[in-house]
FIKOLZA-1660 file (N, C-alpha, C; in steps of 0.1 Angstrom, whole numbers, plus 5000, padded with zeros to 4 digits):
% residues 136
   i   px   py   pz ch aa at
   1 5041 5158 4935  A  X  N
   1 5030 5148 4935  A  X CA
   1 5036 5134 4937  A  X  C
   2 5027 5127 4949  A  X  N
   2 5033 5115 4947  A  X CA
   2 5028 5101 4942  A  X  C
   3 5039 5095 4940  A  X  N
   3 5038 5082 4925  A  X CA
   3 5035 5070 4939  A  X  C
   4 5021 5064 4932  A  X  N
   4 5014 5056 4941  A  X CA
   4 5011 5046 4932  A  X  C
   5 5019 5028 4934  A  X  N
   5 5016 5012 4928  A  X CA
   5 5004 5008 4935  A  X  C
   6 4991 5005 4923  A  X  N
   6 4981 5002 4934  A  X CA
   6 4981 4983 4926  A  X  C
   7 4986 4979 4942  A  X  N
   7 4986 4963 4934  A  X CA
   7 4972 4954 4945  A  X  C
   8 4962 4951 4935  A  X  N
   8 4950 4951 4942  A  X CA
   8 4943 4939 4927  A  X  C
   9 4939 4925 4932  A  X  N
   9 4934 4915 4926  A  X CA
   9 4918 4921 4924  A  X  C
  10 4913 4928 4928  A  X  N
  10 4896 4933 4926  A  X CA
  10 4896 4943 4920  A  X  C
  11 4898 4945 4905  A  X  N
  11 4898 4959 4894  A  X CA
  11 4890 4968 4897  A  X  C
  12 4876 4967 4901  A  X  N
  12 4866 4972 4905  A  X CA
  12 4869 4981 4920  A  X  C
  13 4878 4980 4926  A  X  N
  13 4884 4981 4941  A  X CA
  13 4896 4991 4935  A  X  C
  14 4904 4985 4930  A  X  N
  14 4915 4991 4923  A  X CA
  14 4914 5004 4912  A  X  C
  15 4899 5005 4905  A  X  N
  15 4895 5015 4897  A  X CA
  15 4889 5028 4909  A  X  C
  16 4884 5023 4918  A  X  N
  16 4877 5030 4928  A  X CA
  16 4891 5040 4937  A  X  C
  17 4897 5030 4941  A  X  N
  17 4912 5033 4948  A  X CA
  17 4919 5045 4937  A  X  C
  18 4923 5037 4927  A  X  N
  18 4923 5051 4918  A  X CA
  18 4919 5064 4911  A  X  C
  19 4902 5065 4913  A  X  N
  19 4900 5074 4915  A  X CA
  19 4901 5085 4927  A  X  C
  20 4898 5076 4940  A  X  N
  20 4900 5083 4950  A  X CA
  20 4914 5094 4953  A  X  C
  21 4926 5081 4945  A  X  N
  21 4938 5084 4949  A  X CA
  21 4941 5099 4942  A  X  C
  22 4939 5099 4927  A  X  N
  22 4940 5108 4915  A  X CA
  22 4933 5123 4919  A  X  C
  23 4923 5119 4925  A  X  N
  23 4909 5130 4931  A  X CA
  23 4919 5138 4943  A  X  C
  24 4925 5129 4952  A  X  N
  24 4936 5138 4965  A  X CA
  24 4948 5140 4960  A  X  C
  25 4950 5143 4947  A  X  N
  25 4964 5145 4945  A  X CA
  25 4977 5140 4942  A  X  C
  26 4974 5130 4940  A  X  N
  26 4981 5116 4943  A  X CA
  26 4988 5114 4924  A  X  C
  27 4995 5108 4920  A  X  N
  27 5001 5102 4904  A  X CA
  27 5001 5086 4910  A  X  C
  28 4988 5078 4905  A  X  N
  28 4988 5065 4903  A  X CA
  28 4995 5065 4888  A  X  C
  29 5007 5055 4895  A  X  N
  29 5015 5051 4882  A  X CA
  29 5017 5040 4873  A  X  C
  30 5009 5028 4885  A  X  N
  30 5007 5013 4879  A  X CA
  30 4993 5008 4887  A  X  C
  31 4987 4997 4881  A  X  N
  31 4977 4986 4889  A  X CA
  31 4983 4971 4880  A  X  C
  32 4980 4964 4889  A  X  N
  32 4983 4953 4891  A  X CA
  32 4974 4938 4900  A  X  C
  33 4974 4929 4899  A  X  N
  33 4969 4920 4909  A  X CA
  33 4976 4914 4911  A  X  C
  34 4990 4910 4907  A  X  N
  34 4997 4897 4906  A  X CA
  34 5013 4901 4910  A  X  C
  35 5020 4893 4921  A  X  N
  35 5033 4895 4929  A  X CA
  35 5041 4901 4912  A  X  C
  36 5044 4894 4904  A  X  N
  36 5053 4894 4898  A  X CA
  36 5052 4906 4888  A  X  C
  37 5043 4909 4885  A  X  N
  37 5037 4921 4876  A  X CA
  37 5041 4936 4887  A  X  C
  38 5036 4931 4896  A  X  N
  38 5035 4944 4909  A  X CA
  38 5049 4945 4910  A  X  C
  39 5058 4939 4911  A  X  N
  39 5077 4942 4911  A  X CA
  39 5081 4942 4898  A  X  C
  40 5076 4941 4886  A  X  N
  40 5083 4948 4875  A  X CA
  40 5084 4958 4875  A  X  C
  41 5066 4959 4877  A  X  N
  41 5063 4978 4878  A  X CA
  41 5067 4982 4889  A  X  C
  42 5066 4982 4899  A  X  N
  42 5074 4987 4910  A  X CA
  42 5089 4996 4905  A  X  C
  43 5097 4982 4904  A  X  N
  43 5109 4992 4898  A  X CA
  43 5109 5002 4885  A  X  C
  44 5102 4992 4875  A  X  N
  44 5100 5006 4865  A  X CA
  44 5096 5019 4865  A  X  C
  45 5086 5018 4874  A  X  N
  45 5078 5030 4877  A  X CA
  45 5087 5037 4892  A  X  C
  46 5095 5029 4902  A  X  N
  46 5098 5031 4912  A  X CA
  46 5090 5045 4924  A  X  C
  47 5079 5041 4921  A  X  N
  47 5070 5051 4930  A  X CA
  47 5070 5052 4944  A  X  C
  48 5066 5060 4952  A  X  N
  48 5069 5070 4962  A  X CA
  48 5063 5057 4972  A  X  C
  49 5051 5052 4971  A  X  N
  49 5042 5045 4977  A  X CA
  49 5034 5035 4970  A  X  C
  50 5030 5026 4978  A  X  N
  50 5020 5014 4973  A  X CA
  50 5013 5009 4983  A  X  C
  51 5001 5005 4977  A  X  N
  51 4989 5001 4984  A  X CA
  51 4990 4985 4982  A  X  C
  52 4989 4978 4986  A  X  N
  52 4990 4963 4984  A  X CA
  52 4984 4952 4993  A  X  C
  53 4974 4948 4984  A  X  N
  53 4963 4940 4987  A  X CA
  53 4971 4925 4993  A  X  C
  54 4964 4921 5006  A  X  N
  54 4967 4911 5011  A  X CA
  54 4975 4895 5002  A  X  C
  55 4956 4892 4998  A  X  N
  55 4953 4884 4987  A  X CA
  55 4955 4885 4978  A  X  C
  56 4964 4881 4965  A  X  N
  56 4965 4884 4949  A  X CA
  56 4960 4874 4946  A  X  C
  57 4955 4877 4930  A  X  N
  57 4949 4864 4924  A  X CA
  57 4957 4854 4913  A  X  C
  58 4971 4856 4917  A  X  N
  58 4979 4844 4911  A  X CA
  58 4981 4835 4923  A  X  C
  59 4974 4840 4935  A  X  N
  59 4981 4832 4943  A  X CA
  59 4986 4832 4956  A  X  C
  60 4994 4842 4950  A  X  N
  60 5006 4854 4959  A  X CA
  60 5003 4860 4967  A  X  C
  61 5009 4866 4976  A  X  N
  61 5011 4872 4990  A  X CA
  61 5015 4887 4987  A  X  C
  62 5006 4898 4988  A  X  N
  62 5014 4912 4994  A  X CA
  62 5024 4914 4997  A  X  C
  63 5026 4901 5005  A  X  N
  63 5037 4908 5013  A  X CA
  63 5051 4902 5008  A  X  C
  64 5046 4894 4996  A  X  N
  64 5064 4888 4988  A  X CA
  64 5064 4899 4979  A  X  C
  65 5057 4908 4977  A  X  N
  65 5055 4924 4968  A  X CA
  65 5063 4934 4976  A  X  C
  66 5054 4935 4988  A  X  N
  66 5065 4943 4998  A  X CA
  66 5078 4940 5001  A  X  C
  67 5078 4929 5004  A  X  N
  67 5094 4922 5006  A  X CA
  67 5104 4927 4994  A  X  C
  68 5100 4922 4984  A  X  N
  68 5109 4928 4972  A  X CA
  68 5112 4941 4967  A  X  C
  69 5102 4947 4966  A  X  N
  69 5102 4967 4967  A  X CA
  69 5107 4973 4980  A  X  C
  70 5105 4966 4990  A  X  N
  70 5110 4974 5002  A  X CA
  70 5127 4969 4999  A  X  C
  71 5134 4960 4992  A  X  N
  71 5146 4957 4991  A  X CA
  71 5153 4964 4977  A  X  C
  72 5148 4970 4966  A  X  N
  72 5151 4970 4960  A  X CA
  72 5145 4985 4960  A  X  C
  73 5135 4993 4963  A  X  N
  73 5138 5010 4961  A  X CA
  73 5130 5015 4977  A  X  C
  74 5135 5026 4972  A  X  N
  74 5125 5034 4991  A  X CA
  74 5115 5037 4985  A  X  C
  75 5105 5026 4990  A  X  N
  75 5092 5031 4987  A  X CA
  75 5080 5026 5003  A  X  C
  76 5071 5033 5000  A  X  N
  76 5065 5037 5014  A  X CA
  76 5051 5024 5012  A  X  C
  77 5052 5010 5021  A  X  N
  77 5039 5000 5014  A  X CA
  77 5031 5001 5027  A  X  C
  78 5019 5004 5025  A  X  N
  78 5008 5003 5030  A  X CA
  78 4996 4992 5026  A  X  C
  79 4995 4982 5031  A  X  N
  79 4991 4964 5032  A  X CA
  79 4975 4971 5032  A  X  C
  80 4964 4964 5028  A  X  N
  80 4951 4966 5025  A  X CA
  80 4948 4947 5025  A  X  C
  81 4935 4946 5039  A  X  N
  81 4936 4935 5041  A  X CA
  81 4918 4937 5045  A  X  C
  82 4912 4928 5047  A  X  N
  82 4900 4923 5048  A  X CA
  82 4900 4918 5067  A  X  C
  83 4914 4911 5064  A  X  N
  83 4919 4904 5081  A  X CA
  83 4930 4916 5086  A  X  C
  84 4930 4923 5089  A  X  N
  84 4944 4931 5095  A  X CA
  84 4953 4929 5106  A  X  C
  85 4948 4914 5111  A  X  N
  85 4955 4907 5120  A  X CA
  85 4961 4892 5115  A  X  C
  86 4962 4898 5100  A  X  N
  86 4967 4882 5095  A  X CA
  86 4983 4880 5098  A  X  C
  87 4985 4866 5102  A  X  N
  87 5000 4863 5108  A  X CA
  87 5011 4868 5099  A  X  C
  88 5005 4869 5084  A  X  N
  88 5017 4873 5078  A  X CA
  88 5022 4883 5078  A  X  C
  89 5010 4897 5083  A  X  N
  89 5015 4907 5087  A  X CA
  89 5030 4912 5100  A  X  C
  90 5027 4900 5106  A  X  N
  90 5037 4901 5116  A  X CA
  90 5048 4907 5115  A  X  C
  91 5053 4900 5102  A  X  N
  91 5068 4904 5105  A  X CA
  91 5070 4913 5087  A  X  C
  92 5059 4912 5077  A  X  N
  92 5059 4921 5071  A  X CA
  92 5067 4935 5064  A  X  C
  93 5078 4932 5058  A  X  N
  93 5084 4946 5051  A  X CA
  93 5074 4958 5047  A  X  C
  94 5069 4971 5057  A  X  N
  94 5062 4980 5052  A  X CA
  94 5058 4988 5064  A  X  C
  95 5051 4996 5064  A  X  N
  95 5049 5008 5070  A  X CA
  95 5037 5004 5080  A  X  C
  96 5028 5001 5072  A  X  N
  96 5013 4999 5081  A  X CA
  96 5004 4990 5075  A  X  C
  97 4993 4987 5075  A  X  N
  97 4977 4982 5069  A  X CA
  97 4968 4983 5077  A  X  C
  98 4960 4992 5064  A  X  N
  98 4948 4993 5066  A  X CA
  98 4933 4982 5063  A  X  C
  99 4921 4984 5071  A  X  N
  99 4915 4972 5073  A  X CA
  99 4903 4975 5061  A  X  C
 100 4903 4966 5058  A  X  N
 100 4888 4966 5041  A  X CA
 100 4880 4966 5049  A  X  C
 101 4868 4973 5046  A  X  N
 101 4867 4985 5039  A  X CA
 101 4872 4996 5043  A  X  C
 102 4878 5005 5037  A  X  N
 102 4886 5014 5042  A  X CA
 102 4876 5022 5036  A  X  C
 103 4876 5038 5037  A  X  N
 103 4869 5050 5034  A  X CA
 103 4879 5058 5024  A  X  C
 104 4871 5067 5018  A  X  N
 104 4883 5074 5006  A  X CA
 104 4889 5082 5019  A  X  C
 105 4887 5089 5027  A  X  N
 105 4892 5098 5037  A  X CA
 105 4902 5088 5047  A  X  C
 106 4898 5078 5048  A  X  N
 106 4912 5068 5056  A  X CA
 106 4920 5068 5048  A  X  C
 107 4919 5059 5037  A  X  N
 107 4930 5060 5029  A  X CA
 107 4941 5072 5020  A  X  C
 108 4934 5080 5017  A  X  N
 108 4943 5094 5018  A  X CA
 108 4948 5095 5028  A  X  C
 109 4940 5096 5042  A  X  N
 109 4951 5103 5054  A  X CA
 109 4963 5089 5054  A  X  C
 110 4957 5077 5052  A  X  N
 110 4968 5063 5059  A  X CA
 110 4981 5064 5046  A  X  C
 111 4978 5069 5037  A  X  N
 111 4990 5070 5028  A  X CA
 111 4999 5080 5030  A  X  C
 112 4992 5092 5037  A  X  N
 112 4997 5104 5042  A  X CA
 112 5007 5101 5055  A  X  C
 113 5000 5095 5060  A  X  N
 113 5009 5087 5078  A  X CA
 113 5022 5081 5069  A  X  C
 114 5018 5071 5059  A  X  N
 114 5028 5065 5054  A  X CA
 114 5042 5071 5046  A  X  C
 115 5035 5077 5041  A  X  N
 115 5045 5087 5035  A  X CA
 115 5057 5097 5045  A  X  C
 116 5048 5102 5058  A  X  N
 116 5056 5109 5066  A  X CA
 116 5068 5100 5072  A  X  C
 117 5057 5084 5078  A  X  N
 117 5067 5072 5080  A  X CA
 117 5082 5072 5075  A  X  C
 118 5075 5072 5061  A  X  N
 118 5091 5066 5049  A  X CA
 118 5101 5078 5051  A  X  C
 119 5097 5091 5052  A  X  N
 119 5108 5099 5049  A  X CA
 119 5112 5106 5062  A  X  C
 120 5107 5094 5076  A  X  N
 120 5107 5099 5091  A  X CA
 120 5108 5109 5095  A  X  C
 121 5094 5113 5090  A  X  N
 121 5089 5128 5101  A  X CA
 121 5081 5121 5114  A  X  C
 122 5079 5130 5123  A  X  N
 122 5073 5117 5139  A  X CA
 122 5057 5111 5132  A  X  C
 123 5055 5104 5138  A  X  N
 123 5047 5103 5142  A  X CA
 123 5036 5106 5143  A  X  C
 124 5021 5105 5137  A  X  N
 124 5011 5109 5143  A  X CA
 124 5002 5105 5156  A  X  C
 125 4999 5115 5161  A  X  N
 125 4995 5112 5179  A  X CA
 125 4980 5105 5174  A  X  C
 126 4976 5107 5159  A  X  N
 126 4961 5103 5160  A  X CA
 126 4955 5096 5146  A  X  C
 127 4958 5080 5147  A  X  N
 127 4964 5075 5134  A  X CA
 127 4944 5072 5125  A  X  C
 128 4948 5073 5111  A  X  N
 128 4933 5073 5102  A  X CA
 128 4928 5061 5108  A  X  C
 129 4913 5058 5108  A  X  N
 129 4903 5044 5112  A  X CA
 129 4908 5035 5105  A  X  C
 130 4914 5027 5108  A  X  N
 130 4915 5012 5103  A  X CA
 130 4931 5010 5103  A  X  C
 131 4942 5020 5107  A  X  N
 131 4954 5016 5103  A  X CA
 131 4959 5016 5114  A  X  C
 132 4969 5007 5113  A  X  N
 132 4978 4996 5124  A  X CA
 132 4992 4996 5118  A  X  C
 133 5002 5009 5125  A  X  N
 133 5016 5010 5120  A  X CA
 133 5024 4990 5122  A  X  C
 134 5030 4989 5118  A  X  N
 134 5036 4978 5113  A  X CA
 134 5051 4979 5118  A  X  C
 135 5055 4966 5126  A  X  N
 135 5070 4970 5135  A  X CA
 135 5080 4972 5121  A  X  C
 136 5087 4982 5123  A  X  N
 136 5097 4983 5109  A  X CA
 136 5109 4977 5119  A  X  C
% end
């Protein structure tokens, strides 16, 4: 079973996500909204994958979340964004992001792409609605 950080500033979003995730099989291991909280748990928990919201509500950036977990354990981050063409994605430590609103059925299969990503199996020829692999 795999161990999935859902670091998401909208609890209501993040309760939902965790249901979804728990319902496909998935061990959500932490939630979070906030950069610094999301990299405690990260390591403590050191899970398989993470879903990580653009926007946090301290402030912070997803992607100083990713930055730091992608440097510190192999874990598989998949970005969750409202803009999926936001500049910060550019250059982004992570696998892919997917675009809000996503569907329980995107996001199961985009964590599934993601997961294959991290432990590089190919490629899928036919990627879930809304997700946009990310140059590693």
């Amino acid at each position: 079973m795999l161990k999935v950080l859902i670091v998401e500033d909208d609890f209501m979003v993040a309760d939902c996500l965790e249901e979804i995730l728990s319902v496909a099989g998935f061990n959500v291991c932490a939630i979070t909204g906030n950069v610094a909280d999301a990299i405690t748990l990260g390591e403590q928990h050191a899970p398989d994958l993470a879903v990580i919201d653009l926007h946090l509500n301290d402030g912070g950036f997803g992607t100083e979340v990713g930055a730091a977990l992608c440097e510190r354990i192999n874990v598989g981050v998949l970005y969750a964004s409202g803009n999926p063409d936001d500049p910060r994605l550019r250059d982004a430590r992570g696998a892919a992001c997917i675009a809000k609103p996503y569907s329980a059925s995107s996001i199961v299969a985009a964590l599934h792409a993601v997961s294959d990503r991290t432990i590089g199996r190919a490629a899928w020829s036919e990627l879930p609605k809304g997700l946009r692999l990310l140059i590693a």
